[in-house]
N, C-alpha and C positions, 0 to 999 in steps of 0.2 A: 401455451405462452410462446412467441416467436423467442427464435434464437437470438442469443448475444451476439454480435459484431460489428463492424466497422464496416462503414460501404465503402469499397471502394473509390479511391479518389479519382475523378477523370478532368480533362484539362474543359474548361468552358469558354464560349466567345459569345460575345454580343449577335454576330451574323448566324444566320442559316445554317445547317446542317445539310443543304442539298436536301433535303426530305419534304421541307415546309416548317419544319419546326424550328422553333429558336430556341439555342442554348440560354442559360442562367445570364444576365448582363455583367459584364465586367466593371469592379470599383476599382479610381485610383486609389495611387497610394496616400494620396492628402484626403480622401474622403476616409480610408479604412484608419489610418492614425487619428481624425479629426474624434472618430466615432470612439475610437479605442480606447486612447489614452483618457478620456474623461468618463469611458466605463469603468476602469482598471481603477481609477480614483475612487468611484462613486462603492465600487465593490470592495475596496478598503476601507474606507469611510462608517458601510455598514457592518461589516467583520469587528471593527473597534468598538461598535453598539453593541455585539452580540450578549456579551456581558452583564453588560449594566440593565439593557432591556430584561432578559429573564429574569436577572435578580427583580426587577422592577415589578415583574407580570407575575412571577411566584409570589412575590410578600405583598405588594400592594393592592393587586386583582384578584388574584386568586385567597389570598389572605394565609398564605401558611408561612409555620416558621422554619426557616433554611436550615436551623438548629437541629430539627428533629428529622428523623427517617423520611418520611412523602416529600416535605418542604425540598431535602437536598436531592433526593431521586427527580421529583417533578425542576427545579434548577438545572441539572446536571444535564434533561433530556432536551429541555427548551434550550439551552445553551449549546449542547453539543449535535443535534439534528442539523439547525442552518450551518451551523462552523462545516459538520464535514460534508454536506452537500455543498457548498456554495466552495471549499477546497477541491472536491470533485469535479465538480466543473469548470475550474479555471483550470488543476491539470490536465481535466481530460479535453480540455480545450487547446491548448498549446502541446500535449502529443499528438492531436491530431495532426496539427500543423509539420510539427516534429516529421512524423510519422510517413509523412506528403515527400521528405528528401527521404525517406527511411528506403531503399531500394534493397531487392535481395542481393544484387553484385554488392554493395557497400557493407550489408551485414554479413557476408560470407566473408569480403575482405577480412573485416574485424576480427571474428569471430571464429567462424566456421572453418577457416585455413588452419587453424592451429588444430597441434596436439590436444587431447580429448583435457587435460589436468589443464592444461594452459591458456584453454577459451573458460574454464571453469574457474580461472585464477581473472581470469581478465574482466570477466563479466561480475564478478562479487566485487572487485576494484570497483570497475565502474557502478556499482550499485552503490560505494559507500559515499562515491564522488556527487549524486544523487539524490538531492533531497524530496524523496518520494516519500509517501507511508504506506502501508499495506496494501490498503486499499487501490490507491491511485497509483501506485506501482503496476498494477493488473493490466491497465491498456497497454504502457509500453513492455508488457512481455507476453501478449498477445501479439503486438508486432514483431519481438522477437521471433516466435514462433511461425507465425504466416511468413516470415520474411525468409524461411530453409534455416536458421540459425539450428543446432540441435538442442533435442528437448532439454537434454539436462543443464544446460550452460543457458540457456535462461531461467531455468530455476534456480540456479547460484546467482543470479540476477535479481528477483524475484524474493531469494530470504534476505539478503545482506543489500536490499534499498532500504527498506523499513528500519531494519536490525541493529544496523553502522552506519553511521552519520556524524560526520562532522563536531554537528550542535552536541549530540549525548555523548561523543568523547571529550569535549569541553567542559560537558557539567562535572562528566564524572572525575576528569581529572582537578578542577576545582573543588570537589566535592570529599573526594579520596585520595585524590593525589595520583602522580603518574605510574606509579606500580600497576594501580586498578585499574586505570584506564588502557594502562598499555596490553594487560592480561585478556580484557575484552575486546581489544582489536582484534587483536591475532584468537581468540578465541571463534570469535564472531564470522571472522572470516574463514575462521577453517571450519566451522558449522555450513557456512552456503558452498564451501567447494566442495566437502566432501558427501553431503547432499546433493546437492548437483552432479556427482559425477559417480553416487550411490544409482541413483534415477537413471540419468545415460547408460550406465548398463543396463539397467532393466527392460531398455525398449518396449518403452511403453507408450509410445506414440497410437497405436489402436486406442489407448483408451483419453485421448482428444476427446473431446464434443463433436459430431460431426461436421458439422458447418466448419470448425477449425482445420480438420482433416479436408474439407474441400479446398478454401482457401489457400493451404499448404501446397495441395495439388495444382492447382493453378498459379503456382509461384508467389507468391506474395503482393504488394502492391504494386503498381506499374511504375513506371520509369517516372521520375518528376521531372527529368529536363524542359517539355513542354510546361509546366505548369504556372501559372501568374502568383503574384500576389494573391490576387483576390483569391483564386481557385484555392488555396490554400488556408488562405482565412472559413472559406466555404468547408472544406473538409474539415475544420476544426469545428464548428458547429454542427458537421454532420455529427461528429464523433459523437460530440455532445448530448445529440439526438438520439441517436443509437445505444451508445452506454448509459447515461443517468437515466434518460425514459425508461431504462428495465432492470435497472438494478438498486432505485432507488429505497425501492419498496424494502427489500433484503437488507439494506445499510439502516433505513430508521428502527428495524426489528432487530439489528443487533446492539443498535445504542437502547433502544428500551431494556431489553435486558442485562445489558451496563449499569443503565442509570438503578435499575432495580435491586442491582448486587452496592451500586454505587453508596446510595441510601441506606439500606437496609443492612450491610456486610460490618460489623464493627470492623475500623483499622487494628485495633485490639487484640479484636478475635485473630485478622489474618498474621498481625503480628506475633501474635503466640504459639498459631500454627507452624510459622516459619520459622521462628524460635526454636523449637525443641529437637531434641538430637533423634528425635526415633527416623529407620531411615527410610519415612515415606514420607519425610516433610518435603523433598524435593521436588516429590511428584504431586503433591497435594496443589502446592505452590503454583505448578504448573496448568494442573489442571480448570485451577480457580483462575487462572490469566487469562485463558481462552475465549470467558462471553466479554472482556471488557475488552474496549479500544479507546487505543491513542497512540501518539509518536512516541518515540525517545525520548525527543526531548521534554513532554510532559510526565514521562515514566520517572526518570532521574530523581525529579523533588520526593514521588510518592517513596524510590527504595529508599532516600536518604532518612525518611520518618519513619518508615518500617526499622531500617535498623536502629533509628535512636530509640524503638523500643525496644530492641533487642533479639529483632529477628536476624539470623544469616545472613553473611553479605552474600553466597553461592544461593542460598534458596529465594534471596530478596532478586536477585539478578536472576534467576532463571523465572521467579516467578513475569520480569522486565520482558526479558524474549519473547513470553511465551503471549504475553500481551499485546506486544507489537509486531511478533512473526506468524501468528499463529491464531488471529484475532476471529472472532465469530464473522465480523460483517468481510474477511477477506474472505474465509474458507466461505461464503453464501455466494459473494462474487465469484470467487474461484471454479463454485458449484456449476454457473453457464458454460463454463470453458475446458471445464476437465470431467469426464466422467467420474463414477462413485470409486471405483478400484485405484485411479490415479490419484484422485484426492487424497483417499484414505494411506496409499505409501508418499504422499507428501506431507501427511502431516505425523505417522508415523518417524520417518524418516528425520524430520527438523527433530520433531519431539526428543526423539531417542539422542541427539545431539544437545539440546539445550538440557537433560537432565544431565548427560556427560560435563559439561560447564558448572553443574550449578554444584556439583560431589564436587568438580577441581576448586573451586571459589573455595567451597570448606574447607577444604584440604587446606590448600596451600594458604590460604587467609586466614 
């Protein structure tokens, strides 16, 4: 299987190259808006379908009932396949773009000039500022990477996009009120610095994917000052190219196994596992979070119903992280870009943080 990456973006012109050959044709910018804005419609338009059509093609086509174990696995997978491909692709379309000013001078600026706690502080900030999820967090800290940033300050990047956001401090303060929400910020974000900057010592750059290790070597992406519009709109469909065409496969294999636990897993059951005092409900929690995906913000409803059955608000919340930091279909992505050693003290390393959260949740809640 070819490597995971991003081609390189280069500036294109309508003339000659002096060789014989002709660069890519340049589009204006009335032609790239005319195209745009009526695609970006057309692809909210069918996202608002996503819905109602599965409900549609499970009960009506296929004939099963949603009530039961298949009917809601077989809904959950039709539903949740196009959703997060067709999200993959619009972010990994617009960090391409992104990605086109992304220069290593401007990431080192940020990032890389600080003190080792202070780009680890900077970049989980800017992760919460970011509404990314797991998955689609992955390109832009791949750029991080290629661009000299150091390793671990983009992995404080990398837990707290998914993790901390915005929308899930809004539910949960709605939902629990400001104590809870506030407990999870500041938890949340001391999870990705002190992960990120657990890993930065580690120096574990060797265990990159090589292709990222070359990339790194060659500096990052080139300089964007040359580059047009179009060129840019161009590198975002390369991106597109590049990443969805080889990692799609990996994202519908971990929603199947979602949708499987989806169906099949009583809330019940998980409720009563997270429930009881013995003290390996936190890691159970945990572990069970890992084959399922989704955002934040869709986690929030699931813990509010876990605990009105009576599960832990620490073991209902750690079970949250571990879903959305820790998700099967990132660690498959993550799989192209990091070797097996690096993977395993990234997820080690979150892990052993989000069961720290989920004992303080008990605790002090």
């Amino acid at each position: 299987m070819q490597d995971l990456k991003m081609a390189p973006q280069e500036p294109c012109a309508c003339m000659s190259d002096g060789s014989g050959a002709k660069q890519a044709p340049q589009w204006s910018a009335a032609r790239i808006f005319g195209i745009g804005i009526p695609a970006i419609v057309l692809w909210f338009a069918i996202y608002k379908m996503l819905k109602p059509v599965a409900d549609h093609v499970t009960a009506q086509v296929f004939g099963l009932d949603m009530a039961k174990p298949l009917g809601a696995a077989v809904a959950f997978f039709i539903y949740d396949t196009p959703k997060v491909l067709m999200l993959l692709v619009l972010i990994v379309f617009f960090v391409g773009i992104l990605r086109s000013y992304f220069t290593p001078e401007r990431a080192r600026a940020m990032l890389a000039g600080r003190r080792q706690l202070a780009g680890n502080g900077l970049a989980a900030a800017l992760g919460v500022a970011t509404p990314f999820c797991s998955c689609s967090a992955v390109p832009l800290f791949v750029g991080f990477v290629t661009a000299g940033v150091p390793l671990g300050v983009t992995f404080s990047f990398l837990i707290s996009a998914p993790m901390v956001n915005e929308v899930a401090l809004v539910l949960l303060y709605g939902l629990f009120g400001w104590k809870v929400a506030g407990i999870y910020l500041v938890t949340g974000l001391a999870v990705a610095v002190v992960a990120g900057w657990i890993i930065g010592r580690l120096n574990m750059e060797p265990h990159l994917q090589d292709w990222v290790r070359s990339q790194l070597s060659m500096g990052g992406a080139p300089a964007s000052v040359s580059m047009t519009l179009s060129d840019r709109v161009r590198a975002g469909l390369e991106a597109v190219k590049e990443i969805v065409g080889k990692v799609w496969l990996y994202v519908v294999i971990g929603i199947a196994v979602g949708a499987g636990i989806h169906g099949y897993v009583p809330e019940d059951f998980l409720a009563g596992i997270m429930g009881r005092e013995a003290w390996w409900g936190v890691p159970a929690a945990v572990v069970m979070g890992i084959p399922m995906y989704t955002n934040a913000a869709g986690m929030v409803p699931v813990v509010h119903a876990l605990i009105g059955k009576g599960a832990a608000l620490g073991t209902a919340l750690a079970f949250m992280m571990s879903v959305i930091a820790l998700s099967l279909p990132e660690l498959l992505i993550l799989r192209r870009v990091l070797k097996f050693r690096l993977l395993a003290v990234f997820t080690a390393v979150v892990g052993a943080g989000i069961l720290l959260v989920g004992y303080l949740f008990n605790v002090l809640m």
